[in-house]
Backbone as ProteinMPNN parsed JSONL, in Angstrom:
{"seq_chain_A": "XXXXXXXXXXXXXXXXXXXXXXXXXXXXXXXXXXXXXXXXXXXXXXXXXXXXXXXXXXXXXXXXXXXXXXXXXXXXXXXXXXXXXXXXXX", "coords_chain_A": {"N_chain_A": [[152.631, -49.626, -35.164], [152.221, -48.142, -32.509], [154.995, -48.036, -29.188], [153.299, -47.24, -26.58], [151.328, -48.689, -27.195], [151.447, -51.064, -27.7], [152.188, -51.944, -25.128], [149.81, -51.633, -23.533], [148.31, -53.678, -24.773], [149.175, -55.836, -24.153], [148.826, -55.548, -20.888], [145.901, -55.883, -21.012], [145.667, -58.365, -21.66], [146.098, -59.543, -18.83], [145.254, -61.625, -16.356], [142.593, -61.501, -13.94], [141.802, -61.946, -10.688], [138.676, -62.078, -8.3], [138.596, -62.476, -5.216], [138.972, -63.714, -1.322], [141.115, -62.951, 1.796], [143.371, -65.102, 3.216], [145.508, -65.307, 4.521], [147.816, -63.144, 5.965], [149.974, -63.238, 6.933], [152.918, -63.249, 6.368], [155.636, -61.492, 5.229], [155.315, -58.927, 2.975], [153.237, -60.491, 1.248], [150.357, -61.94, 0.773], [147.728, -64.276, 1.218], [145.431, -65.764, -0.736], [142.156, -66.616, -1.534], [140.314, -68.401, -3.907], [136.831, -68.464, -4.732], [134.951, -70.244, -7.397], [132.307, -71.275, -8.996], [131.328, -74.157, -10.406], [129.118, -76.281, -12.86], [128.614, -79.783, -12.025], [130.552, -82.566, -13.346], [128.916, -84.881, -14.328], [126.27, -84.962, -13.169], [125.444, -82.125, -13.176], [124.978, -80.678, -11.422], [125.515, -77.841, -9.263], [128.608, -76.844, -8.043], [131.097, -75.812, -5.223], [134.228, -74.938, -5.844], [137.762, -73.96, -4.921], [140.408, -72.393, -4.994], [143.673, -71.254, -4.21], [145.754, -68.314, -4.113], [149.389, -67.068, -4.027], [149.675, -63.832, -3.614], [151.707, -60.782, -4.104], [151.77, -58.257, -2.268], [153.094, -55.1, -1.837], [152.909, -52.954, 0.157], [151.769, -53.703, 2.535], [149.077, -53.507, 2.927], [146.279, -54.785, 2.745], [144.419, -57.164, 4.798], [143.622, -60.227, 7.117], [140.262, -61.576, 5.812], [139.608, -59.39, 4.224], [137.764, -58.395, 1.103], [139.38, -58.677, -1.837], [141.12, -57.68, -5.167], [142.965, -59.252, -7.566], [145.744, -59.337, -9.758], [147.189, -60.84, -12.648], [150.529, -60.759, -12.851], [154.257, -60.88, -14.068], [156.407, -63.594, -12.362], [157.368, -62.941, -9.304], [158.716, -64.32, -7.098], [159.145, -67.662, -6.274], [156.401, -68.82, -5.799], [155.019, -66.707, -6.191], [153.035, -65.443, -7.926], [151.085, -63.257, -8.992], [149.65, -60.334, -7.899], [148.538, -57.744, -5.766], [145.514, -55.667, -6.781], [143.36, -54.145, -6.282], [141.468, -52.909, -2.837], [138.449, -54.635, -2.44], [136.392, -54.879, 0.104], [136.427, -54.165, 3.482]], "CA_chain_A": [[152.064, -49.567, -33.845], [153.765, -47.411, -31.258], [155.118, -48.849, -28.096], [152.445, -47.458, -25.833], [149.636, -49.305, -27.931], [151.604, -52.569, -27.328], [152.237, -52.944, -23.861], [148.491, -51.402, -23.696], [147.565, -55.141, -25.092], [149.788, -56.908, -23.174], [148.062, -55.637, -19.711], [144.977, -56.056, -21.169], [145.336, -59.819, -20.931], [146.314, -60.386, -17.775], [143.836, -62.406, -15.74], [142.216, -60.807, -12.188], [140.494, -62.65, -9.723], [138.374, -61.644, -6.842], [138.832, -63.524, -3.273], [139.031, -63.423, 0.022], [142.698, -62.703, 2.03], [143.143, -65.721, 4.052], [146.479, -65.223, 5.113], [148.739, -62.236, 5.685], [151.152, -63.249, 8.016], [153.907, -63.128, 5.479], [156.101, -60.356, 4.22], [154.475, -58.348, 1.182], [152.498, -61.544, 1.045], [149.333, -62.431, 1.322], [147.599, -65.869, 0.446], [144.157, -65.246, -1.326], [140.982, -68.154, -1.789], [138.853, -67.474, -4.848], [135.808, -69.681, -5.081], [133.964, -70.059, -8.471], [131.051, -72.451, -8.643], [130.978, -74.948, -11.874], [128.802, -77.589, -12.915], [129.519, -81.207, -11.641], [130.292, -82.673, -14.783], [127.56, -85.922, -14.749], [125.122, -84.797, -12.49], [125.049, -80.999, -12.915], [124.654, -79.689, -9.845], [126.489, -76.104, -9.066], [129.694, -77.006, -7.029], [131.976, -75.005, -5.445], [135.725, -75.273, -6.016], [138.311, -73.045, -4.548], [142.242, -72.275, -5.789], [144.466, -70.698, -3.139], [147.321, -67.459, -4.889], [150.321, -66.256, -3.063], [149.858, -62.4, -4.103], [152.695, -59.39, -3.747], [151.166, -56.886, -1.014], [153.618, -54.316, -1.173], [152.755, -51.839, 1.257], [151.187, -54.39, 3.504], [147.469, -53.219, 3.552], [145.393, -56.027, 2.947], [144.443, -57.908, 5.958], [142.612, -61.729, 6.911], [139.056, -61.569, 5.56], [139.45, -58.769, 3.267], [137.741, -59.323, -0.428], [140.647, -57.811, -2.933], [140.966, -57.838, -6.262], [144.59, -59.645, -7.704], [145.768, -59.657, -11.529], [148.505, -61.924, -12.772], [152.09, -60.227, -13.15], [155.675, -61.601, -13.961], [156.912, -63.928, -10.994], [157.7, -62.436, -8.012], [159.109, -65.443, -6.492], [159.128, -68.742, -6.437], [155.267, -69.324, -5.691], [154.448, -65.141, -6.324], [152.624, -64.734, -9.955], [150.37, -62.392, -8.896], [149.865, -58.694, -7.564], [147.342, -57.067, -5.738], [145.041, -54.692, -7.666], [142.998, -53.442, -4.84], [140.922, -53.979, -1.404], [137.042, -54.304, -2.624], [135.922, -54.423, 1.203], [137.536, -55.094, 5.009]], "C_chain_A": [[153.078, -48.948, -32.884], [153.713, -48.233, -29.969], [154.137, -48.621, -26.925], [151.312, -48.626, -26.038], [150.665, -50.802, -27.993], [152.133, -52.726, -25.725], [150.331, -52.28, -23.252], [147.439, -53.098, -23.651], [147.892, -55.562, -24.07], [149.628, -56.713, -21.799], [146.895, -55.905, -20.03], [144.469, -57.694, -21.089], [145.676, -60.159, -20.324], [144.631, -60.514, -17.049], [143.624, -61.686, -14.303], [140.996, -61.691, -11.882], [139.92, -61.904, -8.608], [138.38, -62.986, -5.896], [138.877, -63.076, -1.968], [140.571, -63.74, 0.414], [142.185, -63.942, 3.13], [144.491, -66.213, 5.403], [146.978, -64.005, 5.114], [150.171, -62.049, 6.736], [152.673, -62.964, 7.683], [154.211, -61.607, 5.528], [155.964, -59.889, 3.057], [153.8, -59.616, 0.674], [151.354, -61.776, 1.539], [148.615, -63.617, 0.421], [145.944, -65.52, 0.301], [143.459, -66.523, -1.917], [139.874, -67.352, -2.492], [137.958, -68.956, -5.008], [135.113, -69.066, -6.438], [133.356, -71.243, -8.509], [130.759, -72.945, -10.343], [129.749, -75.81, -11.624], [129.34, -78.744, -12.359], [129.169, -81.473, -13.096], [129.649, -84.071, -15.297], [126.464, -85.441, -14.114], [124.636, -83.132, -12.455], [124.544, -79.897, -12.236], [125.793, -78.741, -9.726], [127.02, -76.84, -8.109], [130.531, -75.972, -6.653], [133.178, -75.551, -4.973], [136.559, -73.65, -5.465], [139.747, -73.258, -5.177], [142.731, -71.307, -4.646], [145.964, -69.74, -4.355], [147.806, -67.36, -3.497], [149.86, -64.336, -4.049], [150.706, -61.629, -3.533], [151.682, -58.448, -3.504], [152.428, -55.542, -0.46], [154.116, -53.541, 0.195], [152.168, -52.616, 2.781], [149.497, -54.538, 3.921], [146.546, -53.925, 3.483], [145.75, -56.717, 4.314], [143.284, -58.937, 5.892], [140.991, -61.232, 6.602], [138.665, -60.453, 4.598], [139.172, -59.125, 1.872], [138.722, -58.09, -1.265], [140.589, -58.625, -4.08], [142.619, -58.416, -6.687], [144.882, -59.748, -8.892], [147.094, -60.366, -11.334], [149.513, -60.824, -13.4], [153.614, -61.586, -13.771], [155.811, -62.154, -12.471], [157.935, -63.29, -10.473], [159.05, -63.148, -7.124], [158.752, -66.312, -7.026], [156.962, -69.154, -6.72], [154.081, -68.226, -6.284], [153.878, -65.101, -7.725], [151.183, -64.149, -9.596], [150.401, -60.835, -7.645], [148.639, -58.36, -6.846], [146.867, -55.891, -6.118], [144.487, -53.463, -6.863], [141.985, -53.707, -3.851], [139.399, -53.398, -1.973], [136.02, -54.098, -0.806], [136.782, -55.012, 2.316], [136.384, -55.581, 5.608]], "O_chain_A": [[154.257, -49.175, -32.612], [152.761, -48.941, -29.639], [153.981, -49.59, -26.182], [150.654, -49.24, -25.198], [150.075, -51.673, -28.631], [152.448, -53.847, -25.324], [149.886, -52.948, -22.319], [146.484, -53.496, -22.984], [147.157, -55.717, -23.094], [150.201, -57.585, -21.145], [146.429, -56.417, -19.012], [143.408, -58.158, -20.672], [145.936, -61.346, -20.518], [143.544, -59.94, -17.124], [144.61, -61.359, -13.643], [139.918, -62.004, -12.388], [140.635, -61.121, -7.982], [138.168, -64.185, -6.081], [138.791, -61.875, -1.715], [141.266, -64.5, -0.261], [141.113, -63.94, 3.736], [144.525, -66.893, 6.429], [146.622, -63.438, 4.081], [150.951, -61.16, 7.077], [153.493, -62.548, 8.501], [153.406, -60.707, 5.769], [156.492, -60.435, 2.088], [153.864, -59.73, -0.55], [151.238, -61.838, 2.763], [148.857, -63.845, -0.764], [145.327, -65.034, 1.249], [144.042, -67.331, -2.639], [139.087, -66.447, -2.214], [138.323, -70.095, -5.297], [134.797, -67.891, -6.621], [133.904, -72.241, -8.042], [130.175, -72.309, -11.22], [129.345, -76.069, -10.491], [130.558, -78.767, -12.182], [128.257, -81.07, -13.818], [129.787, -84.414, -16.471], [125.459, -85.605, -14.806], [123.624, -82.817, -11.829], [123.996, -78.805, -12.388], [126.925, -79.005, -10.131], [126.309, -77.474, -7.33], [130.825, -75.149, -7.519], [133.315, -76.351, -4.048], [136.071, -72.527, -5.591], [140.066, -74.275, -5.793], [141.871, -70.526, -4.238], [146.795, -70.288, -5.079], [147.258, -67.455, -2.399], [149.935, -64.201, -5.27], [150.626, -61.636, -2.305], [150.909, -57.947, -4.321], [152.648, -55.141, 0.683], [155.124, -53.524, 0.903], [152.19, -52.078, 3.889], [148.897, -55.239, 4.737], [145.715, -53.7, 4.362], [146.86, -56.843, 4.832], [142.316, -58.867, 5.134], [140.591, -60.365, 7.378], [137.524, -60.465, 4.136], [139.913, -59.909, 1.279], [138.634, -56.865, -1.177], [140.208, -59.793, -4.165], [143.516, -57.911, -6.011], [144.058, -60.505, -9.405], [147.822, -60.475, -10.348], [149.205, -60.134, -14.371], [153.663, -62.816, -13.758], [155.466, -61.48, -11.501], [159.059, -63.086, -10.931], [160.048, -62.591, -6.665], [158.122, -66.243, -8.082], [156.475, -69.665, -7.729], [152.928, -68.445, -6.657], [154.57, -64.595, -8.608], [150.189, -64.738, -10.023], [151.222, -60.608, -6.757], [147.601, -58.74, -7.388], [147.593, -54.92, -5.907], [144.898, -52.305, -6.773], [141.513, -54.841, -3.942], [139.096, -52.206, -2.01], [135.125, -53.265, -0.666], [137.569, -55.956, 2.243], [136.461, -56.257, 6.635]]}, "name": "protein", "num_of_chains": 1, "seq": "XXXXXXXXXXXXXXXXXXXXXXXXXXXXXXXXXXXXXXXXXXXXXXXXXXXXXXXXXXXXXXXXXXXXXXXXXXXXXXXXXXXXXXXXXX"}
């Protein structure tokens, strides 16, 4: 296997979420809220649950209420394990 065709894999499983930017007050930071909607698990009713990332914003261009796309990277920082991919709408 040549070395393209293995780090090929090894982006292929990183994980990407979509969310909404709910912070960007930070430096190359922005703080991102993805909701996905499970089952409750006796009563089965659709819930929704949210998870809060820190994401690395380079360049700065995401801004509050923007939905962006974020995949998981090597840590950044302390709290940083993710990247932004790119801005689906402002």
């Amino acid at each position: 296997m040549s070395e393209e065709t293995k780090t090929e894999k090894k982006k292929g499983l990183r994980k990407t979420r979509v969310g909404v930017v709910i912070s960007d007050k930070m430096d190359k930071t922005i703080l991102v809220e993805v909701m996905r909607r499970v089952p409750h698990p006796r009563f089965k009713k659709i819930i929704k649950r949210s998870s809060k990332f820190h994401a690395h914003d380079e360049k700065g261009e995401a801004v509050e209420g923007d939905k962006v796309e974020i995949t998981e990277c090597k840590p950044v920082s302390k709290n940083k394990n993710w990247q932004l991919t790119r801005i689906l709408s402002h």
